[in-house]
C-alpha positions in Angstrom: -34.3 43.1 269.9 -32.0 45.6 271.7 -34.9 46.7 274.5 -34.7 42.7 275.1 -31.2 43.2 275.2 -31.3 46.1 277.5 -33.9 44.7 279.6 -31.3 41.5 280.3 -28.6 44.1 281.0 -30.9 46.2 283.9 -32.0 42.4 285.2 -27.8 41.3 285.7 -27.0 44.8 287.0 -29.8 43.8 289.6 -29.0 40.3 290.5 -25.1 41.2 290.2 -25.8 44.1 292.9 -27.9 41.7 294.9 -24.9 39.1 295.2 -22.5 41.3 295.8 -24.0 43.1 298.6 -25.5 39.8 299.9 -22.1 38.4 300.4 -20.9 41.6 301.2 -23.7 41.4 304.5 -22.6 37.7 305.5 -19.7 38.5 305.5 -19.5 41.6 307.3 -22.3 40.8 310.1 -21.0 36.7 310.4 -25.2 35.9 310.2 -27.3 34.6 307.0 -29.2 36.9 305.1 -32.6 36.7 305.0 -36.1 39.2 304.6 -36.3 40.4 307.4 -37.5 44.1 308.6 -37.2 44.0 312.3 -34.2 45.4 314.7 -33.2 45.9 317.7 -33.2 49.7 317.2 -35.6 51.7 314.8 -31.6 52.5 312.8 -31.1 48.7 312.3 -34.8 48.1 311.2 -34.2 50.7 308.6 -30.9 49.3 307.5 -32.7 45.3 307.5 -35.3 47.1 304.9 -32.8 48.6 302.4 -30.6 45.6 302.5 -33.6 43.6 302.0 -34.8 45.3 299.3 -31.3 45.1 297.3 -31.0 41.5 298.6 -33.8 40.3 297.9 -33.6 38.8 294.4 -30.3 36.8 295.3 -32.5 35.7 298.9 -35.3 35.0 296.7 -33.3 32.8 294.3 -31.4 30.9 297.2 -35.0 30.3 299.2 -36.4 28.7 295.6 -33.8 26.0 295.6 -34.5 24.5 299.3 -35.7 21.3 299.5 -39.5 21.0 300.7 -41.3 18.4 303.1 -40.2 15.1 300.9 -36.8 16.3 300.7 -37.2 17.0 297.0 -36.4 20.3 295.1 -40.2 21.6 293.7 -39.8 22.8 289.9 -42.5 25.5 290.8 -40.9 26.6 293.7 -37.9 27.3 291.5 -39.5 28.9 289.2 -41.7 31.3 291.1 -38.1 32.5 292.9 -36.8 33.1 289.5 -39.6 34.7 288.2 -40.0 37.1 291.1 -35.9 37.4 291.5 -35.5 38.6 287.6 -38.7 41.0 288.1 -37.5 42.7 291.6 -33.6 42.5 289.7 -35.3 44.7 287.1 -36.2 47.2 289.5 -33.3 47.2 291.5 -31.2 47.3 288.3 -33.1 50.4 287.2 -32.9 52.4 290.3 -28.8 51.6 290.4 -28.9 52.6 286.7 -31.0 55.3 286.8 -28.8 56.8 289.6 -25.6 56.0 288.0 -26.7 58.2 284.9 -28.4 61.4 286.3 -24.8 61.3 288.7 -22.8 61.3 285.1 -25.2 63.5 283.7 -24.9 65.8 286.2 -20.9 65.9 286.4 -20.5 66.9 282.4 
């Protein structure tokens, strides 16, 4: 029960990261963010792919809740984006961790 428990924790450190530095983009830069790898110099390409990557689940989640052809919200769209926004969050979430621990580790 507590490695379920753990495993829930790494997943909101993710998705909490992803939010946060989402909002943090828009509201910096005044555009949407989105996946996107390209730039106008090889610097901002760089940038687009790390913010992507720590974007991504909270993109991923917003993407799954758009409306297709019919104008209706698909269930399975929904839940592929969740599935594959809790699943990068848990990677995400264990880098951050992972970092924030060897830094502590390394300052006692």
């Amino acid at each position: 029960m507590s490695q379920l428990v753990l495993a829930l924790f790494i997943i909101g450190v993710g998705l909490c990261t992803a939010g946060m530095l989402t909002h943090l983009y828009q509201g910096l830069f005044r555009e949407t963010a989105g996946i996107r790898i390209y730039g106008a110099s090889p610097a901002r390409g760089l940038f687009n792919l790390v913010t992507t990557f720590f974007c991504g689940p909270y993109i991923m989640l917003r993407l799954g809740w758009q409306s297709g052809e019919a104008g209706q919200i698909s269930v399975l769209n929904v839940l592929l984006a969740a599935f594959i926004a809790f699943a990068w969050s848990f990677v995400t979430g264990l880098i951050i961790l992972g970092s924030y621990v060897t830094v502590i580790r390394a300052l006692v």
